[in-house]
FILUMKOL-697126 format. One record per residue: residue in one letter; residue number from 1; x negated, y, z of N, C-alpha, C in turn. Coordinates in steps of 0.001 Angstrom, whole numbers, plus 524288, in hexadecimal, padded with zeros to 5 digits. Example, Ala and Ser with C-alpha at 12.3 -4.5 7.8 and 13.67 -1.06 7.14 Angstrom:
<atoms>
> A,1,7CC7A,7E9C6,81E78,7CFF4,7EE6C,81E78,7CC70,7F31C,81E78
> S,2,7CDCE,7F736,81BA8,7CA9A,7FBDC,81BE4,7CD9C,8001E,81EBE
</atoms>
This chain:
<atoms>
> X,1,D51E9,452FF,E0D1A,D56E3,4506F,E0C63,D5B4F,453B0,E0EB0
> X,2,D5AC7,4552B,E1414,D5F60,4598E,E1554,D6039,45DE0,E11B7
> X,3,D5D02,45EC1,E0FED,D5D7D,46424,E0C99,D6106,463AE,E0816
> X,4,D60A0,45ED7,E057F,D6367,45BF7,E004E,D69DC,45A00,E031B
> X,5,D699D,45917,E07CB,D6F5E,4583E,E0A34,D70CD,45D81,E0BDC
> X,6,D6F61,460CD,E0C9E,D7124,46613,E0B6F,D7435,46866,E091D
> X,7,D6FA3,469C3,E0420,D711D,46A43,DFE91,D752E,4677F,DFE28
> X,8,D76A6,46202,DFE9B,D7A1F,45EE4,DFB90,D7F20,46138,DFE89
> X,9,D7E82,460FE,E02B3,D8415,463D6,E0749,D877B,46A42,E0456
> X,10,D8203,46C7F,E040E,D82D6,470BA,E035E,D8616,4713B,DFCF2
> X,11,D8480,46E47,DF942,D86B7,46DF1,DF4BF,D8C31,46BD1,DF56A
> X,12,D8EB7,465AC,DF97F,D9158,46271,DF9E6,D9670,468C5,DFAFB
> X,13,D944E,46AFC,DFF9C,D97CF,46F0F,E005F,D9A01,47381,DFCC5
> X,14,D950A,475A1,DFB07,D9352,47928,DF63D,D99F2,47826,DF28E
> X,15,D9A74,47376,DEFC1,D9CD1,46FF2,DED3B,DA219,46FE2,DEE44
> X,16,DA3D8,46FCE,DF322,DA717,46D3B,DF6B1,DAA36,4729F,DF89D
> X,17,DA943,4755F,DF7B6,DA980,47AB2,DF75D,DA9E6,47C57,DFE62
> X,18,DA69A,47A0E,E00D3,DA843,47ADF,E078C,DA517,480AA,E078B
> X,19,DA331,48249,E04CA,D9EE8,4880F,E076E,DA413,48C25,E055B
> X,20,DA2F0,4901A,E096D,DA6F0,493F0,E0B55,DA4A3,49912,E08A4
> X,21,DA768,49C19,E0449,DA396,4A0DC,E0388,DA467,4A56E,E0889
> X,22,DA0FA,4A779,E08C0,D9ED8,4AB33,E0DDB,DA005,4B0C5,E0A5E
> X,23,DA314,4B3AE,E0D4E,DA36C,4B7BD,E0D96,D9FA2,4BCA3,E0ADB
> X,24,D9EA4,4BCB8,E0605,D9A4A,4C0D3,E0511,D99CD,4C654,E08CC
> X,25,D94B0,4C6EA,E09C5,D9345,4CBA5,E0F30,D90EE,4CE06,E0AB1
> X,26,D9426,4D2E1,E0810,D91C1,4D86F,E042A,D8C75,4DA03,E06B4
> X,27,D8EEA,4DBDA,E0B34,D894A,4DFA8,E0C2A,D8666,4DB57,E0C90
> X,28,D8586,4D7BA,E0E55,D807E,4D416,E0F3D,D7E14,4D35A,E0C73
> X,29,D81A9,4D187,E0744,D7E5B,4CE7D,E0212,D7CDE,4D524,DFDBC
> X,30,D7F51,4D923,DFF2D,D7D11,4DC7B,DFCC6,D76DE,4DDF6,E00E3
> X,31,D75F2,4DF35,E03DB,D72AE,4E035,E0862,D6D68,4DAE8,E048C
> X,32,D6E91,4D6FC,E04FF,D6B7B,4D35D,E03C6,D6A28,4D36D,DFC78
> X,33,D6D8A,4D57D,DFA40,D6D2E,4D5E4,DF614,D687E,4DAAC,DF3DF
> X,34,D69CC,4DF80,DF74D,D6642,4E2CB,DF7CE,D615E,4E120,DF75A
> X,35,D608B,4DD6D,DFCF7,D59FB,4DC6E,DFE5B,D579F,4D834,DF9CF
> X,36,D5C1A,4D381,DF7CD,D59A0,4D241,DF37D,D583F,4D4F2,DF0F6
> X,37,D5BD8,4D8E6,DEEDF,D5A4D,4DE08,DE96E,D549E,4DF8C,DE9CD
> X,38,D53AB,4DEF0,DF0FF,D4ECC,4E1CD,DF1AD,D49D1,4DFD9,DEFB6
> X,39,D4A86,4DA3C,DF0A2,D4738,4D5DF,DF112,D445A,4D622,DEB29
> X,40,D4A10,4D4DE,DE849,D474E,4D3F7,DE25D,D443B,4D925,DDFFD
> X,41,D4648,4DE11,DE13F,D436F,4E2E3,DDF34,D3FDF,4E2E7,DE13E
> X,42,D3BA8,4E189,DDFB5,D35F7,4E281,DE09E,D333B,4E553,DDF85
> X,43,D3414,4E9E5,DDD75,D317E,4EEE0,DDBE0,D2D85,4F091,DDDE8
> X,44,D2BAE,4F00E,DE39E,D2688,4F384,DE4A5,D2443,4F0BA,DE6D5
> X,45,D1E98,4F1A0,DE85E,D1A44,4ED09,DE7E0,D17A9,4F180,DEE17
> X,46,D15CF,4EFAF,DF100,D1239,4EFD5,DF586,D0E04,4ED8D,DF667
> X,47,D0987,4EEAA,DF8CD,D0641,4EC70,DFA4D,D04D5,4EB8F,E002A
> X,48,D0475,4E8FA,E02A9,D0432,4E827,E0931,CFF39,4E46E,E08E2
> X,49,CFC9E,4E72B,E0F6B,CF7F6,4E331,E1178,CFA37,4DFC4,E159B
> X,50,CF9C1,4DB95,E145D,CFA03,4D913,E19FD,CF4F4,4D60B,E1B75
> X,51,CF3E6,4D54F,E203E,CEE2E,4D166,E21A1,CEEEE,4CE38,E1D72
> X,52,CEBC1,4C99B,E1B77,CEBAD,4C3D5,E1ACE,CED45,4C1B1,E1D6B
> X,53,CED22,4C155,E23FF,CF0B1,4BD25,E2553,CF709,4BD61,E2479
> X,54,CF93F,4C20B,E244E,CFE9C,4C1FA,E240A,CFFB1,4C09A,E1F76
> X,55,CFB95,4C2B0,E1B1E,CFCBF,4C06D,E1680,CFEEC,4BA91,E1588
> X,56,CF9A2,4B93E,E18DC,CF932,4B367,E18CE,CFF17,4B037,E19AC
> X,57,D001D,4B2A7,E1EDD,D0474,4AF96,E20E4,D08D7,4B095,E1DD2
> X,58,D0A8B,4B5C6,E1A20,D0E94,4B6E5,E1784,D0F71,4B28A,E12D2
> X,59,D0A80,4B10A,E10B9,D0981,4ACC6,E0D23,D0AAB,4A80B,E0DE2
> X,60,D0AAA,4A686,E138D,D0A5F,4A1B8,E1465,D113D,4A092,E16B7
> X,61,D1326,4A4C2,E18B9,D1751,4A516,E19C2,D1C93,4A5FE,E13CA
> X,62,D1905,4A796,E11E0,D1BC4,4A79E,E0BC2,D1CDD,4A318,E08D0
> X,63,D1778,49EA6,E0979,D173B,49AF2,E080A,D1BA4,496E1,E0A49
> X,64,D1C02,498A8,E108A,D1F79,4945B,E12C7,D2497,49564,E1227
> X,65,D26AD,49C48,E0E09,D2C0A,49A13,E0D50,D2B6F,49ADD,E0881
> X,66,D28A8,49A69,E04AF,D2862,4984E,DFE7E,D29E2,49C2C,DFE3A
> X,67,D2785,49FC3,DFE0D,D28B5,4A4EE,DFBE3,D22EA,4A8E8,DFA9C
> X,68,D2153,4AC90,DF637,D1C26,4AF65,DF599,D1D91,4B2E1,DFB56
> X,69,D16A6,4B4AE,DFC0D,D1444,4B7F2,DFFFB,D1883,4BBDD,E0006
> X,70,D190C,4BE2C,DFB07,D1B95,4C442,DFA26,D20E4,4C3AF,DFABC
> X,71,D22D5,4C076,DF9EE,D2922,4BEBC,DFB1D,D2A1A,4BEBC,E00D8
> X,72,D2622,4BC50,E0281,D284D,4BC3A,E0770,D269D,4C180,E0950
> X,73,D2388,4C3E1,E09F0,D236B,4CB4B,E0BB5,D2820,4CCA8,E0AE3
> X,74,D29E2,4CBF1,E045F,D2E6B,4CEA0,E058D,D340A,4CDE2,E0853
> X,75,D33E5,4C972,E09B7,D364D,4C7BF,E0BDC,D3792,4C911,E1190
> X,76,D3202,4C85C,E1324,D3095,4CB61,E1909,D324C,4D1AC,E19AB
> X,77,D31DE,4D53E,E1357,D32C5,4DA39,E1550,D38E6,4D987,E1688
> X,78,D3AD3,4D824,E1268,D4085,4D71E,E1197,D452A,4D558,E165C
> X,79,D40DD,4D2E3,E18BE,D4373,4D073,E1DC8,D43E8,4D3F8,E2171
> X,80,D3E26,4D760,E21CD,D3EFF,4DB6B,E2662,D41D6,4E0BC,E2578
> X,81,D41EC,4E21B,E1E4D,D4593,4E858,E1E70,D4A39,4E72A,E1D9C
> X,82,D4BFF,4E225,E1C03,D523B,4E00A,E1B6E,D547D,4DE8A,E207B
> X,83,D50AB,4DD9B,E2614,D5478,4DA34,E29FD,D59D7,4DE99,E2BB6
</atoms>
């Protein structure tokens, strides 16, 4: 139910025209635009060992944010050569 009074707030305002546009940051959204670019080009393929258990847990941790095994790897690389 909070979530739906939210939403409804967020539209009431949306509407109401109270939201303020923010300043576009170039370099930022280009910087980020990049790493999407990166994301979707999927061009080369790897193979890696990991134990089974890490496997395991990558799976299960995948599962808990609704997302495939392999999505989330990449995600993980992404996180550590982009910070």
């Amino acid at each position: 139910m909070k979530k739906r009074n939210e939403e409804e707030q967020l539209i009431y305002e949306f509407e109401n025209d109270e939201w303020l546009k923010v300043e576009e940051k170039t370099e930022e959204i280009a910087r980020y635009r990049q790493i999407a670019s990166a994301t979707v080009t999927k061009n080369k393929r790897i193979n890696i060992r990991l134990s089974e258990k890490d496997l395991e847990m990558l799976k299960i941790r995948a599962i808990e944010e609704g997302i495939p095994y392999q999505t989330l790897i990449t995600h993980i690389i992404h996180k550590y050569i982009y910070k």
